[in-house]
C-alpha positions as CSV (number, residue, x, y, z in Angstrom):
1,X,123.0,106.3,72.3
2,X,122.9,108.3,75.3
3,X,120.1,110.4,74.7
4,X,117.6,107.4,73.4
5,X,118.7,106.0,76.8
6,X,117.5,108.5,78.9
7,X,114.3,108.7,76.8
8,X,113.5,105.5,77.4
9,X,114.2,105.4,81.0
10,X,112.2,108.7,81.3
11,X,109.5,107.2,78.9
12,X,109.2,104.3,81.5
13,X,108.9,106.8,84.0
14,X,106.4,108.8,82.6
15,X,104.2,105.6,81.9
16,X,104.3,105.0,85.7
17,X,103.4,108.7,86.7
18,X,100.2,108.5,84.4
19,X,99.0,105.4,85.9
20,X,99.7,106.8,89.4
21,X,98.3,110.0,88.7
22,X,94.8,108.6,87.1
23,X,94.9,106.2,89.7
24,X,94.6,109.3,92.7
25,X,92.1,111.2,90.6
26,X,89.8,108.4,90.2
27,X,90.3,107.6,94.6
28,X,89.7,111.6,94.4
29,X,86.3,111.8,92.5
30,X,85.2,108.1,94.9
31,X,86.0,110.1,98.5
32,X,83.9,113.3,96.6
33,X,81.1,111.9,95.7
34,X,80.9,109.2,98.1
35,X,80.4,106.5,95.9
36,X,82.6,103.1,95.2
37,X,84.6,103.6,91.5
38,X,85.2,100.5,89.0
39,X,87.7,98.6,91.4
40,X,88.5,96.6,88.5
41,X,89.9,99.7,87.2
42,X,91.9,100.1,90.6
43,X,92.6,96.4,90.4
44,X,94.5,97.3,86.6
45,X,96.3,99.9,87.7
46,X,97.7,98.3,90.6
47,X,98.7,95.4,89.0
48,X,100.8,97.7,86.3
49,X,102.2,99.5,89.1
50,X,103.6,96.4,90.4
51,X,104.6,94.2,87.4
52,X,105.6,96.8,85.0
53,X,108.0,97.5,87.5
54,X,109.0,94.7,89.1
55,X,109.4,92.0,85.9
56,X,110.8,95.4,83.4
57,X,111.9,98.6,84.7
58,X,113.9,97.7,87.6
59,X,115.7,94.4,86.7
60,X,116.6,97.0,83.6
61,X,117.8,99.3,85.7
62,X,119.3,97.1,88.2
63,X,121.4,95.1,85.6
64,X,122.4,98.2,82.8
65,X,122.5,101.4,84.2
66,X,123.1,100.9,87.9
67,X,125.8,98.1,87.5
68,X,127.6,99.7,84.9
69,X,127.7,102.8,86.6
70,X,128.8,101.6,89.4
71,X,131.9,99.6,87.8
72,X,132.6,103.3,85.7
73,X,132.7,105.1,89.0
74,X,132.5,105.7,92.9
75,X,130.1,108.5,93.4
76,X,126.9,106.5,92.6
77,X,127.5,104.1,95.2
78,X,125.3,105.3,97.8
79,X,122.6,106.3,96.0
80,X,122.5,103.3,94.2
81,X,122.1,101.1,97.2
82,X,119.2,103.6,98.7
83,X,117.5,103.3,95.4
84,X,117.9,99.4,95.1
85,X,116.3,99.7,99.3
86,X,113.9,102.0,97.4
87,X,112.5,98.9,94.7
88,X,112.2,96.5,97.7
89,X,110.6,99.2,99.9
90,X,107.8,100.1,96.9
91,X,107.2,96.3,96.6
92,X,106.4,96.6,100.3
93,X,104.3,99.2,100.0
94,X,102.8,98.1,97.1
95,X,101.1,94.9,99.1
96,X,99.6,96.9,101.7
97,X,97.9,99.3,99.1
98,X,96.7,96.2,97.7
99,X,95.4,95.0,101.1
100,X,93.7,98.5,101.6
101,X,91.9,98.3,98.6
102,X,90.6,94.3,99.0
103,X,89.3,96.3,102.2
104,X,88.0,99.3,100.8
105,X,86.3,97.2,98.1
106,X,85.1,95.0,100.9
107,X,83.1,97.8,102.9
108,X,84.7,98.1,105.2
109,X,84.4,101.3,107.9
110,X,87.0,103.9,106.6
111,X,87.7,101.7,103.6
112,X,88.5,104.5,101.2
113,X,89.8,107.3,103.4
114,X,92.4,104.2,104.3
115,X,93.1,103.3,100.7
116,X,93.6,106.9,100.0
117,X,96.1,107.7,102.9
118,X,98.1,104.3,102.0
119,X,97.9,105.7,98.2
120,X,99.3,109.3,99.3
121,X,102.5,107.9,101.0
122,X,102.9,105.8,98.2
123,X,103.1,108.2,95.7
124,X,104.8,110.5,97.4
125,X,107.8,107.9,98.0
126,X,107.4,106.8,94.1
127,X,107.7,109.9,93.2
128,X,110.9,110.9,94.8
129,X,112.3,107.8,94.0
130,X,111.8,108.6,90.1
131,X,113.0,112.4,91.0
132,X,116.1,111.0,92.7
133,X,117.2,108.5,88.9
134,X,116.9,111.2,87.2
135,X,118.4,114.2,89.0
136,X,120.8,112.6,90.8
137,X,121.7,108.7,89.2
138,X,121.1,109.9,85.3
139,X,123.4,113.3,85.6
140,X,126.0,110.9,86.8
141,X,126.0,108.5,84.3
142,X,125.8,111.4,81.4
143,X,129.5,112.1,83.3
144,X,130.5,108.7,83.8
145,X,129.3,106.2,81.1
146,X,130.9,105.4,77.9
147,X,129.3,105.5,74.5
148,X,129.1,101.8,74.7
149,X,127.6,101.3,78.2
150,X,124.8,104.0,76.7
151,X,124.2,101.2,73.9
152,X,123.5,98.5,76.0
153,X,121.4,100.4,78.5
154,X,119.8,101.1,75.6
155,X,119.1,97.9,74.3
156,X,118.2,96.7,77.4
157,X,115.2,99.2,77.7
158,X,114.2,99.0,74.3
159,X,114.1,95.5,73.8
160,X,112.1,93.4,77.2
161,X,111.9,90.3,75.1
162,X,110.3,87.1,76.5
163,X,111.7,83.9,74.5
164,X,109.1,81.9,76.0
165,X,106.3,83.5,74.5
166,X,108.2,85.1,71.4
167,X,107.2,88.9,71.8
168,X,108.2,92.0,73.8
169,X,107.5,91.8,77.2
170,X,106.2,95.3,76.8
171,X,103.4,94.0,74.9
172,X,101.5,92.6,78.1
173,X,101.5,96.2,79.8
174,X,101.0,98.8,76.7
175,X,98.0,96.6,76.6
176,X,97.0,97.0,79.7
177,X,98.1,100.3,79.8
178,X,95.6,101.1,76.8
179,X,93.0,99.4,78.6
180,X,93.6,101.3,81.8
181,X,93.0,104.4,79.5
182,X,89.9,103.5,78.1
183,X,88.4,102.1,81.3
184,X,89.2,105.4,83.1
185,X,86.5,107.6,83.2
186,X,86.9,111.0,81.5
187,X,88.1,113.5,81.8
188,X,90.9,111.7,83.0
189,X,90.9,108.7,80.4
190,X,88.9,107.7,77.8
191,X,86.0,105.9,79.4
192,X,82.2,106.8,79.9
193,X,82.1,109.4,83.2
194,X,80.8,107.9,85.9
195,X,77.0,107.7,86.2
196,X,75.5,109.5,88.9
């Protein structure tokens, strides 16, 4: 139980990194070559960054592995607080990446040297938030958590169901996670490269 667990908490995590990384390579090749990219692309990937997270991975985490944890043991408390500051903090920061891109994609004067300065800090901080779950929140728990609290932290990550619309709620973002693929341009995803 425990190691299907991690993997899907990792797995999550990974999903996130690929969108963030795509997401600064395609703001990368836009400040090189001077021209605007597909900000619907941008648009997509912004929108995973914040849903996925905010309707999936963190109420997951939030409700299975942090609470459980921290009824099985002292020594997460802090950090669990800091991350929990963390989720509200990305949300934050999430909204004025948004805001710098409706700007950028506006035309406005610095537009995309703006967008990519918001977009640094914010990966730099989502990055070290996922570093911090899994070096310091996930060791702890291997220590801490029963056999049964790994089942249903488990089942909590493997099964985002939405009654209302009778499917996994994971459907709506490997979707759009498939469609962010293809409409990246290569080499990064799938998609045409970007005309000249």
């Amino acid at each position: 139980m425990r190691h299907e667990a991690i993997s899907l908490i990792k797995a999550e995590h990974r999903s996130l990194s690929a969108v963030l990384g795509a997401l600064i390579q395609v703001v990368r090749k836009a400040e090189e070559s001077g021209k605007d990219p597909e900000f619907k692309l941008l648009h997509a990937m912004l929108y995973y960054m914040r849903e996925f997270p905010e309707r999936r991975h963190h109420p997951s985490e939030d409700a299975s592995l942090f609470a459980l944890l921290m009824q099985r043991s002292n020594a997460a408390d802090e950090i669990i607080r800091e991350l929990e500051a963390e989720h509200d903090q990305g949300e934050a920061m999430l909204n004025t990446l948004t805001v710098a891109l409706s700007t950028w994609e506006a035309g406005r004067p610095q537009g995309v040297t703006g967008f990519a300065e918001t977009l640094k800090s914010f990966s730099e901080f989502y990055w070290q938030h996922m570093d911090k779950e899994e070096s310091k929140v996930l060791p702890l728990a291997e220590q801490e958590l029963t056999d049964e609290d790994w089942r249903e932290i488990r089942d909590m990550f493997a099964a985002h169901a939405d009654p209302l619309l009778g499917k996994r709620l994971g459907d709506e973002f490997d979707a759009l996670f498939s469609d962010i693929v293809r409409m990246t341009p290569a080499p990064i995803g799938l998609g045409e490269p970007k005309k000249s």
